[in-house]
C-alpha positions in Angstrom: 0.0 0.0 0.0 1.3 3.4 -1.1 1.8 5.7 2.1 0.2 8.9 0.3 -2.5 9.1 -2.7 -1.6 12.3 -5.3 -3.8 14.4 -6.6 -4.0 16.5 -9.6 -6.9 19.0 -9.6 -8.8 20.6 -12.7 -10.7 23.3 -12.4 -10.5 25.6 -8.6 -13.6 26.9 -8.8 -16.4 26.6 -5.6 -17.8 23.5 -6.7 -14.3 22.1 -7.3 -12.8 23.4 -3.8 -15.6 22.3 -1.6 -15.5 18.4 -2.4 -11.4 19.0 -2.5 -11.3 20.0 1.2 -14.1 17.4 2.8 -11.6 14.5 0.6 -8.8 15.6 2.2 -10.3 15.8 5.7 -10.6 12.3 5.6 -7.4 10.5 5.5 -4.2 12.8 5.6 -2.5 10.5 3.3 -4.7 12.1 0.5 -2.2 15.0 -0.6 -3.0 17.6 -3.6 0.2 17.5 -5.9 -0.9 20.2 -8.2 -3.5 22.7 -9.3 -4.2 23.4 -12.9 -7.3 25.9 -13.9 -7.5 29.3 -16.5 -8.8 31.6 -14.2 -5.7 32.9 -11.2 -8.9 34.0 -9.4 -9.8 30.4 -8.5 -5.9 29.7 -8.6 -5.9 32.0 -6.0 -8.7 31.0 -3.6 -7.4 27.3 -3.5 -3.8 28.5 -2.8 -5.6 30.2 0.1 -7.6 27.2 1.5 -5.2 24.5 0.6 -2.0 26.5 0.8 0.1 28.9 -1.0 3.0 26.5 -1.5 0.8 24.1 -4.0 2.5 24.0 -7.5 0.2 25.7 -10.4 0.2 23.5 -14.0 -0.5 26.3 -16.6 -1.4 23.2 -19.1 -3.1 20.3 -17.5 -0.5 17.7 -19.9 2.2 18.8 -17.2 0.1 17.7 -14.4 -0.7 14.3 -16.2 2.8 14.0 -16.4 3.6 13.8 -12.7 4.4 10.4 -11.6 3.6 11.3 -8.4 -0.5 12.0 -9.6 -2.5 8.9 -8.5 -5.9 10.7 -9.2 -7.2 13.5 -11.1 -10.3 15.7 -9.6 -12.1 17.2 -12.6 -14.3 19.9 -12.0 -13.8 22.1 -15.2 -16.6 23.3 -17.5 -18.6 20.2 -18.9 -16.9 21.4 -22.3 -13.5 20.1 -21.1 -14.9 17.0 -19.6 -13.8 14.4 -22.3 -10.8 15.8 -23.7 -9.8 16.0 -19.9 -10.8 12.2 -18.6 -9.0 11.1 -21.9 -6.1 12.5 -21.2 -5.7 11.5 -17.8 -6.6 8.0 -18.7 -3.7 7.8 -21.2 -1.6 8.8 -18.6 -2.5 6.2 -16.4 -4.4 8.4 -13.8 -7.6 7.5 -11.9 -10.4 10.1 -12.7 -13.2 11.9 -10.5 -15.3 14.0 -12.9 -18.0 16.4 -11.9 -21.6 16.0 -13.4 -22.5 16.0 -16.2 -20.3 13.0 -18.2 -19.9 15.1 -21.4 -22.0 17.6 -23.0 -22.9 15.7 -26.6 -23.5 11.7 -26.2 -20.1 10.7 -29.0 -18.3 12.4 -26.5 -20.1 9.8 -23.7 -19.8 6.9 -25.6 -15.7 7.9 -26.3 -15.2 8.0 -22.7 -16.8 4.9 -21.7 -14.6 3.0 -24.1 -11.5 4.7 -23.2 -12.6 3.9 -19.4 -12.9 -0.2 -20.1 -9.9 0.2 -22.2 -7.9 2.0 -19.3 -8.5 -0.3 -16.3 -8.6 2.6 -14.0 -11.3 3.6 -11.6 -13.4 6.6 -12.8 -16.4 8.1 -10.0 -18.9 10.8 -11.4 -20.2 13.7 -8.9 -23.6 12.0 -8.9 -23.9 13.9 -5.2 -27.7 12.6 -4.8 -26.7 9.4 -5.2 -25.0 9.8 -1.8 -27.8 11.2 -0.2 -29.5 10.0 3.0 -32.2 11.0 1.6 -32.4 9.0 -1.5 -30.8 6.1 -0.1 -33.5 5.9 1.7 -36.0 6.0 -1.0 -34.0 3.7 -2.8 -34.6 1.5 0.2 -38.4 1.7 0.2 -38.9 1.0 -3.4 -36.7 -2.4 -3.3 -38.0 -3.5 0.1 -41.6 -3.3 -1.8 -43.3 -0.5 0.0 -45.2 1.0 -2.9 -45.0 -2.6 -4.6 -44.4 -2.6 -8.2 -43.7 1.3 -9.8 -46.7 2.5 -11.9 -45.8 6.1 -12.4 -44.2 8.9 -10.6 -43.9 12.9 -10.9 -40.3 14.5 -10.3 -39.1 17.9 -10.3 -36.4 20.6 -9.5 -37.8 24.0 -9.3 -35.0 26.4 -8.0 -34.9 29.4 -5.5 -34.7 32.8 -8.2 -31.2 33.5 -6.7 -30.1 30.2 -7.5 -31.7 30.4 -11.4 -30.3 34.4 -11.5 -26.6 32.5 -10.8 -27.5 30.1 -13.7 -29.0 32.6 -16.4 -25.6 35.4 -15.8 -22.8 32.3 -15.2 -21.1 30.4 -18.2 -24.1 27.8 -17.3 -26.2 30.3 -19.4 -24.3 28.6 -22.9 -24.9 25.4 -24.6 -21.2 25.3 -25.7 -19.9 25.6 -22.3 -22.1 23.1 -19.9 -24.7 22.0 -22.6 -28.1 22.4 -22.2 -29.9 23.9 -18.9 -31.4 19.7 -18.2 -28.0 18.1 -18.7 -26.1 20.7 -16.8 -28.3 21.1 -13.7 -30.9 18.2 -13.6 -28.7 15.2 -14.4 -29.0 14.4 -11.0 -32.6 14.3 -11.2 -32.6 12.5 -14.1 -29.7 9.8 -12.7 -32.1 9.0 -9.7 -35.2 8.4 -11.8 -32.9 6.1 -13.8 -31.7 4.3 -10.5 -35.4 3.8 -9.1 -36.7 2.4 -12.0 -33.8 0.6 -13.0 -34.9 0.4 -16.7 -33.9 2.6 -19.6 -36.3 5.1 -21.0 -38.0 4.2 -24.1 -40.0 7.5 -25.4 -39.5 10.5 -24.1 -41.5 14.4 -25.3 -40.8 17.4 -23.7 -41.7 21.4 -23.5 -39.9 24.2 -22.7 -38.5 27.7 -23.5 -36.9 30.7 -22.2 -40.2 32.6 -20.8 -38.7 35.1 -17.9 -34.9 35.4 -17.7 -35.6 38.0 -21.1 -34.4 41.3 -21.2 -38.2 43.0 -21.0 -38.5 41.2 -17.3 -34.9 42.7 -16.1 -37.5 45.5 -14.1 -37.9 42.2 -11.6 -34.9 42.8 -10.0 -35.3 46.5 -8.8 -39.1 45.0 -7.8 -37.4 42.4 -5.0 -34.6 45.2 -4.1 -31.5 43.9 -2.4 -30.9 41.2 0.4 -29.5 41.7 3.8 -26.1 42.3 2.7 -26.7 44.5 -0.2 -27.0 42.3 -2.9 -29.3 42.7 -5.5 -32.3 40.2 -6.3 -30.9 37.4 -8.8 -27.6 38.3 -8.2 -26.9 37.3 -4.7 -24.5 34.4 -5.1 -21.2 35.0 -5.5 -19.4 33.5 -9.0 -16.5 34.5 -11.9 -18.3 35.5 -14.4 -21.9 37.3 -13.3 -23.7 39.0 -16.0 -27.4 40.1 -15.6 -29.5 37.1 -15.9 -31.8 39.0 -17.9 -29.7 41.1 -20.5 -26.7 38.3 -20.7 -26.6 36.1 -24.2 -27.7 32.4 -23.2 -29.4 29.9 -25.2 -30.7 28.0 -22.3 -34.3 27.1 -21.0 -35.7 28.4 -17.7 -38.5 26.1 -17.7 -38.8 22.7 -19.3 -41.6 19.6 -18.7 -40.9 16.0 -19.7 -42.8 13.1 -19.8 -40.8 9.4 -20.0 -42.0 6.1 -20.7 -39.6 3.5 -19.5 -38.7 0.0 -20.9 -40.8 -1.4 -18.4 -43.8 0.2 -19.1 -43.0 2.9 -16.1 -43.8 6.4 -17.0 -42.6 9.7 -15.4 -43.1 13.6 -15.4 -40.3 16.2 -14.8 -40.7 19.8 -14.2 -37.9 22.3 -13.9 -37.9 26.2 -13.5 -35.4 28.6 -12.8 -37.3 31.1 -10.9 -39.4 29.0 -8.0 -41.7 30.9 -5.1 -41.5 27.8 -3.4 -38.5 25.4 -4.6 -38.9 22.0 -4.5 -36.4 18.7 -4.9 -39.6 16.5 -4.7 -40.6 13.4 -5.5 -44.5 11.6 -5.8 -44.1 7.8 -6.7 -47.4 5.8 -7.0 -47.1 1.9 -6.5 -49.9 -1.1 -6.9 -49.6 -1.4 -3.2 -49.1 2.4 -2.3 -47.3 5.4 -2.9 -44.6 7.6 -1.9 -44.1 11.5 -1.7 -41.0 13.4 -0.9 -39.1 16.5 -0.9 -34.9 16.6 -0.1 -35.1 20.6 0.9 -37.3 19.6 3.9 -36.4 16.0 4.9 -39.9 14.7 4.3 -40.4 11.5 3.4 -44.0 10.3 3.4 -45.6 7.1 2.8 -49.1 4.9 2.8 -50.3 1.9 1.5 -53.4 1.2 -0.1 -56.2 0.3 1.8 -59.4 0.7 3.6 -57.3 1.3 7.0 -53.5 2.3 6.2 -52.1 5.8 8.1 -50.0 7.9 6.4 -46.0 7.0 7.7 -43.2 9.8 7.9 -39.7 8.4 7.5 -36.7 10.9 9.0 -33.8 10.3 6.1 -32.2 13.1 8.6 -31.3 15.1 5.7 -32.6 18.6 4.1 -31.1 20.3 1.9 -30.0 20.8 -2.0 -27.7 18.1 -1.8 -29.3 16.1 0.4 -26.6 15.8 2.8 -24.5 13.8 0.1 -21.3 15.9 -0.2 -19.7 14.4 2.6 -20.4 11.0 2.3 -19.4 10.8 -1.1 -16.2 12.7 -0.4 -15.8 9.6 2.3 -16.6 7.0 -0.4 -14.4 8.6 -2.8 -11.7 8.2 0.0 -12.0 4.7 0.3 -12.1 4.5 -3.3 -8.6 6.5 -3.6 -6.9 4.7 -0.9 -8.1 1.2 -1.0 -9.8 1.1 -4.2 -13.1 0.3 -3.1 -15.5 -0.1 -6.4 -17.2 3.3 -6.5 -21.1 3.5 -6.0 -21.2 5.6 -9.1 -19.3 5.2 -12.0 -19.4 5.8 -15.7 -22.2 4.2 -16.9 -24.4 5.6 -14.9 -23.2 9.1 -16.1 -23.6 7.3 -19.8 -27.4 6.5 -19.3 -28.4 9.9 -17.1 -26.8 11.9 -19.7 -28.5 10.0 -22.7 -31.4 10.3 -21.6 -31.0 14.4 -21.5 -30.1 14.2 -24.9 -33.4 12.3 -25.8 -35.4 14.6 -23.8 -33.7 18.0 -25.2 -34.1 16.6 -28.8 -37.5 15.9 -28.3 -38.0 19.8 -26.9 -35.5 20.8 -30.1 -37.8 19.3 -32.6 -41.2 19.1 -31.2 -41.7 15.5 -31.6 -41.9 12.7 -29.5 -38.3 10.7 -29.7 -37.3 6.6 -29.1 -34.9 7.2 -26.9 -33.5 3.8 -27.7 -31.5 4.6 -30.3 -29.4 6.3 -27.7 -29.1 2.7 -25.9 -28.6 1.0 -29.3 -25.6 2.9 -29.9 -24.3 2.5 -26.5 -24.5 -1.2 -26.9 -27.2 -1.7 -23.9 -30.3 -3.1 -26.1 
């Protein structure tokens, strides 16, 4: 056994920085070797967390290079995410990529077969998947609580801060992170995936860009400014922030989809960027009985059918966003590191949430409803 794990990081940004410092708190053999990111803001604010001494890779190839890089922490824009994962797989490095896999599905399919061709372990920031929360439904479902899955409702309707952040941050562009369901609702979209453990069949959806428009930028001197002087829809701190209703974007800020699944399942998902009331909730109906549940509050509720059932709360001791997920992947991706225990999440599940954006957003693109198994045909999983 090695005495210390190396890692390389790409990209310092916040998202990239947060799951970097709860790894390392786990095991101080975990050591960060080198940083490599374009922007010396974010160079900067990881110097200052993980310290100043930390050598700075001005191309990412150089980092590769290092024998001393066991593992390599992607957290770049989605744009980079192949070209990146390739390259560290050539180099013999194990990969951590954030969510989404890639942002078109030849780009998926490459990394999958350079992953089975690499032998080396690769975990995706599927952070839900880590959840409390969802563990928990997962739980329920197999241990027959609803019985067999008829049909369920899912969505992810975000605080107007949080979709302001979105609409003025490189998020805003196709060409940077894809499209607004890839980018931000993967996760959604990986968990629907994992409780009905079949692949989607037909998917339709709707959507459009409907309030993040220029005309509705009066919005923000209507809400004023927050506690600390910050104005409506642009509270959260981030690199780039342009007005999220002047920037250029070619994004959605509301989208429905309906799924039918392989196994005769069918779903509803609702995203919107600018939410009175957000929700991270899920309604599953059963033959036997039905669940409802929302991460931001905790709730889990169920009942069974029947004349005399009572409607059952289950604590998953988790409420918020992420569910409570970030650290205990950061302590499964530990173990993974340093003992190489097989991840929970890997590539393939990356492979099939992301296809099945790509079905859904080409069924909003062209207005028609789309067999999303020609997605899974090319993929070799039908």
């Amino acid at each position: 056994m090695k005495n210390s794990i190396g890692i390389g990081v790409i990209g310092c940004g916040g998202m990239g920085r947060n799951l970097l410092e709860r790894v390392l708190r786990q095991d101080p053999r975990l050591k960060v070797i080198s940083l490599h990111d374009p922007d010396p803001r974010s160079i900067a604010a990881a110097h200052e967390k993980f310290g100043a001494e930390l050598p700075v890779d001005t191309d990412y190839h150089a980092m590769l290079a290092r024998p001393e890089v066991d593992w390599v922490m992607i957290a770049s824009w989605n744009c980079f995410h192949k070209e990146q994962t390739l390259a560290a797989f050539a180099a013999g490095k194990h990969v951590f990529c954030q969510k989404p896999l890639a942002i078109t599905f030849a780009d998926c399919l490459e990394m999958e077969r350079a992953w089975k061709a690499s032998g080396r372990q690769f975990v995706i920031g599927f952070t839900l998947r880590f959840s409390p929360h969802y563990r928990k439904l997962k739980e329920l479902l197999d241990a027959g609580v609803v019985g067999r899955i008829v049909s369920f409702e899912f969505n992810e309707t975000l605080n107007f801060n949080h979709g302001g952040y979105i609409m003025g941050d490189w998020r805003r562009l196709r060409q940077f992170a894809g499209t607004h369901l890839l980018e931000k609702c993967c996760h959604d979209i990986d968990l629907a995936n994992w409780f009905v453990a079949s692949l989607p069949a037909r998917v339709a959806s709707f959507g459009g860009l409907n309030f993040f428009t220029a005309e509705n930028a009066g919005h923000i001197g209507r809400l004023g400014q927050n506690g600390e002087g910050r104005d409506a829809y642009r509270t959260w701190r981030c690199l780039v922030g342009e007005n999220p209703f002047t920037a250029d974007k070619d994004i959605v800020d509301n989208q429905v989809a309906i799924l039918e699944y392989g196994n005769g399942v069918r779903a509803t998902f609702h995203t919107n960027c600018n939410a009175g009331i957000p929700e991270r909730r899920l309604y599953i109906l059963g033959t036997e009985g039905a669940i409802r549940a929302n991460v931001l509050t905790g709730d889990i509720e169920t009942q069974r059918i029947g004349f005399d059932t009572k409607l059952e709360r289950v604590d998953s001791g988790a409420n918020d966003s992420h569910g409570g997920g970030d650290e205990i992947l950061a302590r499964e991706l530990a173990a993974t590191m340093l003992d190489g225990v097989p991840p929970t999440v890997s590539l393939d599940a990356g492979l099939v949430s992301a296809g099945t954006c790509f079905a859904i957003d080409e069924a909003l693109d062209s207005g028609r409803v789309v067999d999303a198994t020609a997605y899974w045909r090319q993929a070799g999983l039908l």
